[in-house]
N, CA and C atoms as a LAMMPS dump frame, in Angstrom:
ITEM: TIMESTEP
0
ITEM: NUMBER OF ATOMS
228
ITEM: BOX BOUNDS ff ff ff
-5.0000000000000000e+02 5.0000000000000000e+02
-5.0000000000000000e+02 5.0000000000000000e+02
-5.0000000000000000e+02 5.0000000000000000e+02
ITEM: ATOMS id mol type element x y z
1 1 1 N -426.485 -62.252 -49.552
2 1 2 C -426.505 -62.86 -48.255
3 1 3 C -425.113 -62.864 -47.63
4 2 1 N -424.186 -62.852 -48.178
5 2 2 C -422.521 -63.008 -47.922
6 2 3 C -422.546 -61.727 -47.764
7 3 1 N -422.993 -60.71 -47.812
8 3 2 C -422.819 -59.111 -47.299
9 3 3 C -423.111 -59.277 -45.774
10 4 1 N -423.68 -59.436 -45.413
11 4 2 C -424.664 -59.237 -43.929
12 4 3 C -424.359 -60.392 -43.079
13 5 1 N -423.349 -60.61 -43.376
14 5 2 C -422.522 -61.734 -42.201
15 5 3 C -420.908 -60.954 -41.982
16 6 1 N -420.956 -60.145 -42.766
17 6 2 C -419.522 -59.331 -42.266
18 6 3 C -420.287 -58.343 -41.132
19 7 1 N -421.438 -58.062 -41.091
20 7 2 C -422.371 -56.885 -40.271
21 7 3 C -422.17 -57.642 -39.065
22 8 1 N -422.414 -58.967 -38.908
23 8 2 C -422.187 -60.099 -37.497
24 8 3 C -421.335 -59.409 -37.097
25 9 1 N -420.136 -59.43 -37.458
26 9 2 C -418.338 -59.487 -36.9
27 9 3 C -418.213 -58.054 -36.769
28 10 1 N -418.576 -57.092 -38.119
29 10 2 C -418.023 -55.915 -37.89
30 10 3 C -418.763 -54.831 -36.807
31 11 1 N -420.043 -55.015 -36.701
32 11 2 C -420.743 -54.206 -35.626
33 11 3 C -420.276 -53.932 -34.23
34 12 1 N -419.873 -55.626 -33.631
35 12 2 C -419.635 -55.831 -32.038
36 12 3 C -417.942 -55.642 -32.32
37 13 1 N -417.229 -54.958 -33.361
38 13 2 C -416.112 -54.763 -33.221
39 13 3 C -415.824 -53.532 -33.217
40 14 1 N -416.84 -52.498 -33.994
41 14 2 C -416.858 -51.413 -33.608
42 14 3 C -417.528 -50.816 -32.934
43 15 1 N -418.497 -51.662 -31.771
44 15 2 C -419.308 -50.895 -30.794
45 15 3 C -418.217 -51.185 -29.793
46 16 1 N -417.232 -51.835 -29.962
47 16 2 C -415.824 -52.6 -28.635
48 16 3 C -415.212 -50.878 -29.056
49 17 1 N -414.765 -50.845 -30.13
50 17 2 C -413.498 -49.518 -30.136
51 17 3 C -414.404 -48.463 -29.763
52 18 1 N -415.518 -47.844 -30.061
53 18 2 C -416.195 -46.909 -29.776
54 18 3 C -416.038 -46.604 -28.141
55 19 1 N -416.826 -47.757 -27.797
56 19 2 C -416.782 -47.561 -26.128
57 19 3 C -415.128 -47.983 -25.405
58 20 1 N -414.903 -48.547 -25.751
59 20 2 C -412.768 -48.247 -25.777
60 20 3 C -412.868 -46.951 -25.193
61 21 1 N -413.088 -45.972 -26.67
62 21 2 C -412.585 -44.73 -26.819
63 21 3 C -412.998 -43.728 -25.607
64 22 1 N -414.609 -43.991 -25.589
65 22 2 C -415.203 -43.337 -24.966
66 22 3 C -414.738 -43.153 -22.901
67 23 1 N -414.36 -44.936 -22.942
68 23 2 C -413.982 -44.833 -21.109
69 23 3 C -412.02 -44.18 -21.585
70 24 1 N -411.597 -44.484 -22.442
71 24 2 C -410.107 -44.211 -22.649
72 24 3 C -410.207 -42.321 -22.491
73 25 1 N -411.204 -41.728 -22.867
74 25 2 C -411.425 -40.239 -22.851
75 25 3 C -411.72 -39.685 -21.389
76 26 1 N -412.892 -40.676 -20.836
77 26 2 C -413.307 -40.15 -19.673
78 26 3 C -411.815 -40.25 -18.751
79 27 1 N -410.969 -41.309 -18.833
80 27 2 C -410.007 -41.749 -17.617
81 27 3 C -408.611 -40.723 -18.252
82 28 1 N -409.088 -40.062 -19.295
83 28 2 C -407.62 -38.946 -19.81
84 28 3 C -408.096 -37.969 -18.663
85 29 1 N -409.074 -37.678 -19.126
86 29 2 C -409.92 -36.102 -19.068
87 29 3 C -410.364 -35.713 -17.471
88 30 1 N -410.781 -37.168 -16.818
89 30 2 C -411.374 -37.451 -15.663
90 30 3 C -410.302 -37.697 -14.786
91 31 1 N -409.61 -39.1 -14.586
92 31 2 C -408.908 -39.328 -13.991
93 31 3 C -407.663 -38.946 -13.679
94 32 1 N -407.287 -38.372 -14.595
95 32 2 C -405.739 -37.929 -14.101
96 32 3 C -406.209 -36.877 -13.063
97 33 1 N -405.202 -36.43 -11.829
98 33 2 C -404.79 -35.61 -11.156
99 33 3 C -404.222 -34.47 -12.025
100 34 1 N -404.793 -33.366 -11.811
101 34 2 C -403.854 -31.66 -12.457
102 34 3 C -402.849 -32.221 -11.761
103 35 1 N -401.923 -31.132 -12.729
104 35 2 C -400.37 -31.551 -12.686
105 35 3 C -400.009 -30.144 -11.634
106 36 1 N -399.246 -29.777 -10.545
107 36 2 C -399.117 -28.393 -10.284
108 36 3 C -398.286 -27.905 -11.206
109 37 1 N -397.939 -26.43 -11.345
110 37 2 C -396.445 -26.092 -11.857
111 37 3 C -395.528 -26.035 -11.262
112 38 1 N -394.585 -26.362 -11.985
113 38 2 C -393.205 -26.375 -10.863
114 38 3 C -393.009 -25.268 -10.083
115 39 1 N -392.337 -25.626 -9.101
116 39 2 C -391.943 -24.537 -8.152
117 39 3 C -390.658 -23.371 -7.918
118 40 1 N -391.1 -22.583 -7.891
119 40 2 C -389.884 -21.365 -8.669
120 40 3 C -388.776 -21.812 -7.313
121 41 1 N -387.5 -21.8 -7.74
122 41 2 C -386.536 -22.062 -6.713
123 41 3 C -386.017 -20.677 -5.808
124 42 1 N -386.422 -20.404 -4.444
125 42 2 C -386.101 -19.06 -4.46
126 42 3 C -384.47 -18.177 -4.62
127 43 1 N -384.364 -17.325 -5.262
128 43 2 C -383.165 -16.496 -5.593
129 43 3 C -381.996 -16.369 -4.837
130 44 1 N -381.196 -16.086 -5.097
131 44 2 C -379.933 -16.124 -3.846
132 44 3 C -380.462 -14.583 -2.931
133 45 1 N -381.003 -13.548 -3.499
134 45 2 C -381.217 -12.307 -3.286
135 45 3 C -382.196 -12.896 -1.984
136 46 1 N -383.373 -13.573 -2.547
137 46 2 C -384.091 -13.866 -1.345
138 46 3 C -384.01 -14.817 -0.486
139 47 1 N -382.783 -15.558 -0.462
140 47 2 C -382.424 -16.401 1.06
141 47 3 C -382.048 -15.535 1.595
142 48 1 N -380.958 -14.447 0.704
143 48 2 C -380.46 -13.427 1.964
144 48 3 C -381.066 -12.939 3.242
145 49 1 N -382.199 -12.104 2.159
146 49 2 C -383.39 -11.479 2.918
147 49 3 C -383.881 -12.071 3.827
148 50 1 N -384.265 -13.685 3.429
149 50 2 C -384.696 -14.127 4.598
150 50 3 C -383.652 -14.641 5.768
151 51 1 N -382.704 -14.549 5.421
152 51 2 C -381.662 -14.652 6.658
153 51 3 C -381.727 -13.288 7.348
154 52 1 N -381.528 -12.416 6.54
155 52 2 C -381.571 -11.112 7.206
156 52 3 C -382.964 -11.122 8.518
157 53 1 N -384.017 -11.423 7.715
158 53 2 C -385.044 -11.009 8.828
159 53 3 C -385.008 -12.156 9.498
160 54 1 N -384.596 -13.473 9.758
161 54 2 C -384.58 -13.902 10.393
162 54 3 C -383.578 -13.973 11.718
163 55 1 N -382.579 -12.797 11.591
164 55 2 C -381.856 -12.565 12.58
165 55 3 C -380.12 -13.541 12.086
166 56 1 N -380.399 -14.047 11.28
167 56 2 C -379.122 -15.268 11.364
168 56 3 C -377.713 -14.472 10.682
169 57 1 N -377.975 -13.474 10.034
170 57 2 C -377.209 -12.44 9.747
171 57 3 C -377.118 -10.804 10.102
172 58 1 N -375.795 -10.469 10.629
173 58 2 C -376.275 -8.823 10.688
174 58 3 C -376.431 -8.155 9.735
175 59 1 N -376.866 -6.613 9.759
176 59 2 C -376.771 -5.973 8.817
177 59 3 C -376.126 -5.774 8.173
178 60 1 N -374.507 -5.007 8.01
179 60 2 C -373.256 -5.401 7.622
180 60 3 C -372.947 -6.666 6.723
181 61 1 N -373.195 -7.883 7.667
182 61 2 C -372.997 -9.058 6.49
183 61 3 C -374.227 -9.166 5.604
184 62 1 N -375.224 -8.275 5.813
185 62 2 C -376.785 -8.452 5.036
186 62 3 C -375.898 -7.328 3.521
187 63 1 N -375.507 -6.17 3.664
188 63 2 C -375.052 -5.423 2.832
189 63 3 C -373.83 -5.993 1.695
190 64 1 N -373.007 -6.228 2.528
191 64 2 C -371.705 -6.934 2.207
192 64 3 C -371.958 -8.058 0.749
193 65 1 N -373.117 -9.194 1.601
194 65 2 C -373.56 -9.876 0.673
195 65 3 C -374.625 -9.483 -0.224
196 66 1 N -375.08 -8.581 0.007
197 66 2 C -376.405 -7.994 -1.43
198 66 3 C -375.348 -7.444 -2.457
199 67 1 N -374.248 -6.737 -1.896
200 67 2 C -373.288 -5.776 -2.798
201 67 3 C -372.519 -6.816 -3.67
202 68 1 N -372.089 -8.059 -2.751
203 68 2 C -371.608 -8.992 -3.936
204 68 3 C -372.354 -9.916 -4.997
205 69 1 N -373.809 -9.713 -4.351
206 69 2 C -374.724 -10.477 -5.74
207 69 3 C -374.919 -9.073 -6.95
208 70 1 N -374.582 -8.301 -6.421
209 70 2 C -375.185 -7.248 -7.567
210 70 3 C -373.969 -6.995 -8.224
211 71 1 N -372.585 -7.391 -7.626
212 71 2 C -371.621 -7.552 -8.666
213 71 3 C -371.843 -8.759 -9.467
214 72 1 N -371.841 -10.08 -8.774
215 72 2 C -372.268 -11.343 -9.386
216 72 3 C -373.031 -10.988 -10.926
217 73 1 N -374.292 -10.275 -10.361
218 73 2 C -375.533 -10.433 -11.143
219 73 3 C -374.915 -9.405 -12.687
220 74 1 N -373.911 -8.131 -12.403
221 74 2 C -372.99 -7.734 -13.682
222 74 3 C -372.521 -8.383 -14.413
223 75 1 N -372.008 -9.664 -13.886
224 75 2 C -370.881 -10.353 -14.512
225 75 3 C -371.513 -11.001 -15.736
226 76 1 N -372.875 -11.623 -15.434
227 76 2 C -373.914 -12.045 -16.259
228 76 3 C -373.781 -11.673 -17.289
């Protein structure tokens, strides 16, 4: 008879962690928001470019400065 009085206590303690587990899974799995991936920072090569086509540099200073990243990018 002293067996089946630990069944009282231990049942509603592990039907508590079970279902714990179960909403603790759904709110991992469910709730979080995807994470994005980070965002690539763009290159010195391609601000140029986009200065270039955006007019804010001439050609000349478009050359000038590609010729010194591709020394830069040697030095590496």
């Amino acid at each position: 008879m002293g067996g089946a009085m630990y069944w009282w206590v231990l049942v509603p303690v592990l039907w508590t962690l079970l279902m714990g587990g179960a909403v603790w899974a759904a709110f991992r799995i469910i709730g979080q928001p995807r994470r994005q991936p980070p965002r690539r920072l763009p290159s010195p090569l391609d601000i140029l470019e986009r200065r270039f086509a955006s007019g804010e540099i001439t050609h000349d200073e478009f050359d000038e400065a590609r010729a010194r990243l591709r020394e830069h990018e040697l030095d590496l």
